[in-house]
Residue, then its C-alpha position, 0 to 999 in steps of 0.5 A: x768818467x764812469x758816465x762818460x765810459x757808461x755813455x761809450x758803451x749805449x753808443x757801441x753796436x751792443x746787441x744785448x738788450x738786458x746789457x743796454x737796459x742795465x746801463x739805461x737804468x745805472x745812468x738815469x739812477x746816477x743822474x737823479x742821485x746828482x740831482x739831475x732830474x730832465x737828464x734822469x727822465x732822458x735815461x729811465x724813459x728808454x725803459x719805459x716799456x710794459x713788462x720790461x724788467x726795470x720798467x717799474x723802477x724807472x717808471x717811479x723815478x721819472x715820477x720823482x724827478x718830475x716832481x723835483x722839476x715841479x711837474x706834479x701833474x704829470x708825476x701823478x699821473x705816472x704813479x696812478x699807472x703803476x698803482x693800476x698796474x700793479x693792483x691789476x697784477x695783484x688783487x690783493x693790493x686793491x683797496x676799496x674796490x668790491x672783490x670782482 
C-alpha cells in the first residue's frame, strides 16, 4: 500500500524536485530491498543525475542490481564512474596515481 500511495504521489502535479527525488529514491531502495532488481534500476535511473543529491546512492544501487540481473559488465561500468568521480573530487582517495 506504502508503494502504491508512494506511486500517487510521483504522478500528482508536485512541484518540488527534492520531494520527487525523496520519493524516487525510497521506491527504487523498496524495490531492490524486495528483490526487484529492473524495477529498482527503473526508480534510481530518475536520479541518475550529475550532482543531484541521491545521484551516488542510486548510482551504487543500479550497479547491485545490475549484478543481481547478471549484467556484470554494465555493473562495472558504473562503479569505475563513481570511482572517477569521486577520486576526481577527492584526491586523496586516488591510489597509484603520481600527485599531479
Amino acid at each position: 500500500q506504502s508503494i502504491s500511495q508512494l506511486n500517487d504521489f510521483m504522478n500528482s502535479d508536485l512541484d518540488d524536485q527534492t520531494l520527487k527525488d525523496a520519493a524516487y529514491l525510497t521506491l527504487g531502495l523498496s524495490s531492490f530491498n524486495l528483490g526487484k532488481w529492473q524495477e529498482a534500476i527503473d526508480y534510481l535511473s530518475h536520479l541518475n543525475q550529475d550532482g543531484g543529491p541521491y545521484a551516488n546512492q542510486a548510482r551504487l544501487h543500479i550497479g547491485m542490481s545490475l549484478e543481481k540481473l547478471g549484467r556484470s559488465d554494465e555493473a562495472e561500468e558504473i562503479y569505475k564512474q563513481i570511482l572517477n568521480e569521486q577520486t576526481a573530487n577527492n584526491p586523496g582517495l586516488r591510489v597509484n596515481q603520481p600527485n599531479q
